[in-house]
C-alpha positions as CSV (number, residue, x, y, z in Angstrom):
1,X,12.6,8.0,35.5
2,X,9.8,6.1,37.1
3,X,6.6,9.1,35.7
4,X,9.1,8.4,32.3
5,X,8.3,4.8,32.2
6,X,5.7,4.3,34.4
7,X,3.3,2.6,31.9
8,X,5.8,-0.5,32.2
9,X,4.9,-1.2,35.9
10,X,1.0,-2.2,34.2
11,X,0.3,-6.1,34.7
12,X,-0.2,-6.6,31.4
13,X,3.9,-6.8,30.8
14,X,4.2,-9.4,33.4
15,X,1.5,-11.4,30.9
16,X,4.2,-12.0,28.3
17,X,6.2,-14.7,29.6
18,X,4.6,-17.3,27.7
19,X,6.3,-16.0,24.8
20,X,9.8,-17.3,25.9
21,X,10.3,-20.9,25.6
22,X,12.5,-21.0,28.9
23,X,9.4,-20.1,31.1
24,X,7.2,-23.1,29.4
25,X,6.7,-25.4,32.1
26,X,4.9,-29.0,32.6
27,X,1.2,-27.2,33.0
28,X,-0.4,-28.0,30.6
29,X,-2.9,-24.9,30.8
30,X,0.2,-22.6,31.5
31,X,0.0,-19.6,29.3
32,X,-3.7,-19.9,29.0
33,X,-4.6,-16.7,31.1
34,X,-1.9,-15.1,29.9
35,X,-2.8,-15.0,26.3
36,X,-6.5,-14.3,26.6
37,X,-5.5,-11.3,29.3
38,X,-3.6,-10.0,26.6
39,X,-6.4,-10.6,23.7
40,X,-8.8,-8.8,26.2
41,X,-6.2,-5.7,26.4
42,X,-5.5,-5.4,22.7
43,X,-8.7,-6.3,21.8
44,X,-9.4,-3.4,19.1
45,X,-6.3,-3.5,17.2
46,X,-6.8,-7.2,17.1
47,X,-9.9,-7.1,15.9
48,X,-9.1,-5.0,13.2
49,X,-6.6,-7.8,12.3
50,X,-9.7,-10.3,12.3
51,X,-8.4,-12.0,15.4
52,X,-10.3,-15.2,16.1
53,X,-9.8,-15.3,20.5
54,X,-11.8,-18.8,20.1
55,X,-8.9,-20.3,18.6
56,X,-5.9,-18.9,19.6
57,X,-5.9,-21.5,22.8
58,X,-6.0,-24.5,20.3
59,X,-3.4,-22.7,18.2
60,X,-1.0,-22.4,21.9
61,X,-1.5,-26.0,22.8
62,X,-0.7,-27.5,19.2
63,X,2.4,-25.1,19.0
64,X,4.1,-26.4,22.4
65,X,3.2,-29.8,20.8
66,X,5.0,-29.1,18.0
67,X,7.6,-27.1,19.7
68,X,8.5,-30.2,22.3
69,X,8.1,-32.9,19.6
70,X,10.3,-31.2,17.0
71,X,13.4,-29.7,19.1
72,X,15.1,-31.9,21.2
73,X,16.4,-28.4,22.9
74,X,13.6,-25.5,23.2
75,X,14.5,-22.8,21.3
76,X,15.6,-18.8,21.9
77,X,12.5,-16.9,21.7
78,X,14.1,-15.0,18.9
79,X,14.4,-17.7,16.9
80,X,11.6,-19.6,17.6
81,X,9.2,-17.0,16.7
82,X,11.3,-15.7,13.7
83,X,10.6,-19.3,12.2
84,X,7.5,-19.7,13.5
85,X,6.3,-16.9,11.6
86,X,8.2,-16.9,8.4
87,X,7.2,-20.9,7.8
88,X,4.6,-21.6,10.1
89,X,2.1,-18.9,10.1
90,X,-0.9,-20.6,8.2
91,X,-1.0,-23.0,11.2
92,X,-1.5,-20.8,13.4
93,X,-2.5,-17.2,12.0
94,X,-3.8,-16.0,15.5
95,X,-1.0,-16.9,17.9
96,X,1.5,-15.1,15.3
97,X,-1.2,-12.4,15.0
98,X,-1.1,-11.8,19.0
99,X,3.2,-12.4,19.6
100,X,3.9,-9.6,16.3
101,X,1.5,-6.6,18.8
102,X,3.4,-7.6,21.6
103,X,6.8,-7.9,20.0
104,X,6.3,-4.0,18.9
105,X,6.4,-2.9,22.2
106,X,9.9,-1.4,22.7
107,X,12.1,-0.5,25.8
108,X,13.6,2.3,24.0
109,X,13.1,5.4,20.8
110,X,16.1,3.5,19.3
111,X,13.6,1.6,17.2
112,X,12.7,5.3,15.8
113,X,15.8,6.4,15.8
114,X,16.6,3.4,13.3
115,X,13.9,3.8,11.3
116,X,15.1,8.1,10.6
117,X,18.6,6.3,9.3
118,X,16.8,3.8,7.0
119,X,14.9,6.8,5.4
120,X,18.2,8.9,5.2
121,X,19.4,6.2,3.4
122,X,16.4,5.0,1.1
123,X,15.8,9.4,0.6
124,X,19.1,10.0,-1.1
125,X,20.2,13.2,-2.6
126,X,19.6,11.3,-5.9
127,X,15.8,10.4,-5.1
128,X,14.4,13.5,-3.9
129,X,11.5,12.9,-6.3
130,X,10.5,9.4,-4.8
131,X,6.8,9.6,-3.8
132,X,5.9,9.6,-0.2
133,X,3.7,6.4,-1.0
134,X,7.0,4.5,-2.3
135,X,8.7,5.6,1.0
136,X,6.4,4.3,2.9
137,X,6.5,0.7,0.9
138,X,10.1,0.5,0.8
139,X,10.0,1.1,4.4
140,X,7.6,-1.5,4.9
141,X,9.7,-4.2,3.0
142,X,12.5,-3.5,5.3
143,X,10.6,-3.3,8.4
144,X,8.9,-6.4,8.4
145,X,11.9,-8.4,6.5
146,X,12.1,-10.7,9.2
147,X,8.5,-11.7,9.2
148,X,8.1,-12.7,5.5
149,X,6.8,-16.0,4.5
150,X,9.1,-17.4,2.0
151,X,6.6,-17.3,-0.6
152,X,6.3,-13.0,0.5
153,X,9.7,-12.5,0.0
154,X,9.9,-14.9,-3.4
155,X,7.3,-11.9,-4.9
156,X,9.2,-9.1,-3.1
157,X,11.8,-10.0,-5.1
158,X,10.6,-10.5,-8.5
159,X,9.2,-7.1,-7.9
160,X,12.3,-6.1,-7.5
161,X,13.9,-8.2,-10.8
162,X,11.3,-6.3,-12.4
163,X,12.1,-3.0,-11.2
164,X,15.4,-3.1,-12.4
165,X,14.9,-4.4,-15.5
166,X,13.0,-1.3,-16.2
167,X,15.0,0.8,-14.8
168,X,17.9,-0.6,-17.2
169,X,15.9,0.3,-20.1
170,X,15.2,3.6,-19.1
171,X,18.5,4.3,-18.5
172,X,20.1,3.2,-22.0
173,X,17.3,5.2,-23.7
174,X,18.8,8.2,-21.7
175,X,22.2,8.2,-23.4
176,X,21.7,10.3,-26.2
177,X,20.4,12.9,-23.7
178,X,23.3,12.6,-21.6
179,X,25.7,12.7,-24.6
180,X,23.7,15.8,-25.1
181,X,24.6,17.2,-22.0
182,X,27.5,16.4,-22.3
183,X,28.5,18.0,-25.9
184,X,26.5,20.8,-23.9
185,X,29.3,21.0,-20.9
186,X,32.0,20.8,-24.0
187,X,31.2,23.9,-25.6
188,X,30.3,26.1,-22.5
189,X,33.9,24.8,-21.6
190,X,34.8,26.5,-24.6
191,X,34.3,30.2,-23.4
192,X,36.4,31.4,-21.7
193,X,35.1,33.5,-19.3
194,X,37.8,34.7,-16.9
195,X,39.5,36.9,-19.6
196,X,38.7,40.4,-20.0
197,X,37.4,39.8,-23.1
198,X,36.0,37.1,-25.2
199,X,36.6,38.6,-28.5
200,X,40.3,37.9,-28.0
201,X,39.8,34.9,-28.2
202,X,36.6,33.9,-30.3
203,X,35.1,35.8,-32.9
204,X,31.6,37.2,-32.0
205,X,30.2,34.4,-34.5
206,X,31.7,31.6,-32.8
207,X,30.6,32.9,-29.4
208,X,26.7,33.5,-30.8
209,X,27.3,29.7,-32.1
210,X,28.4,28.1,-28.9
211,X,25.5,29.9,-27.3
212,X,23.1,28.3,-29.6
213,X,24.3,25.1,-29.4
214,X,24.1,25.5,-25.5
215,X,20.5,26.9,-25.9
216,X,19.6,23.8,-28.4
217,X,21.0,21.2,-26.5
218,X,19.2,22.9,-23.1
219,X,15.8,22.9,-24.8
220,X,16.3,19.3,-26.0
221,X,17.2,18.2,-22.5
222,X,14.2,19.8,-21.0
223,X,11.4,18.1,-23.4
């Protein structure tokens, strides 16, 4: 267990606490360290995110500013930082940029194991054709659901309003194929094929007919 998770005995874990409005205390440099110790560690990812270090510090003291003169009782650190960065993020862009890389650290595969059930469910037997690009989308949207701005998820879902309403109209001009198919299941129904013979039962005409019909309808349903 401990060569299993021996990367969580590093110092950089014990650097988190900051995060957690229940360990704030009357210092008014405490979480300073902290936060640059971690922006030194995750310093390439966080680049790549155009992290600004030189500003994260006044980001930290204006949020437990805000924090202190907006709650009469702190907050969870679930829900603080769930709110902080659904409506708050423009004010401070680098702070939520830092908390989101440490909050996707997890104790435990369950996170993956989660994420397998969400594409059994999004892959259905029904959408075995949907594109690996739209499966990584839709998995994105539902990943991140809890870190949309309310103006993110006001697009998300007239993209979705949109989706549908084409997907509507596809459907309805699919109708006469499926009465097709349909008329096509009708006539196949028709022969009987568990009898010994057909011809005591349909003529050889009527059989050659039903089988054209079949064949017509088959073609039609393929173009």
């Amino acid at each position: 267990m401990k060569t299993r998770f021996a990367s969580y005995e590093e110092a950089i874990y014990a650097r988190i606490k900051w995060l957690d409005p229940e360990y704030w205390s009357g210092d008014r440099d405490f979480g300073n360290e902290d936060i640059l110790a971690i922006a030194r560690h995750f310093e390439k990812p966080l680049s790549l995110a155009l992290f600004e270090p030189t500003r994260v510090l006044k980001e930290w003291k204006s949020l437990k500013v805000f924090v202190k003169s907006h709650y009469s009782k702190l907050p969870t650190v679930q829900w603080l930082w769930r709110s902080i960065m659904s409506n708050r993020r423009e004010e401070f862009p680098n702070l939520c940029k830092l908390a989101s890389l440490i909050m996707i650290i997890s104790g435990s595969n369950s996170s993956v194991e989660r994420t397998f059930s969400v594409v059994t469910n999004i892959l259905s037997d029904k959408r075995l054709s949907m594109h690996h690009e739209t499966i990584n989308e839709s998995l994105t949207v539902y990943g991140n659901n809890d870190l949309w701005t309310t103006e993110e998820k006001a697009d998300i879902n007239r993209a979705v309003e949109i989706y549908l309403s084409k997907k509507k109209r596809r459907s309805r001009s699919s109708k006469p194929k499926i009465a097709k198919m349909q008329k096509m299941d009708d006539a196949v129904s028709t022969i009987d094929l568990t009898q010994s013979s057909c011809n005591d039962h349909l003529s050889d005409s009527s059989v050659a007919a039903s089988l054209s019909e079949v064949s017509s309808c088959s073609s039609e349903n393929s173009d």
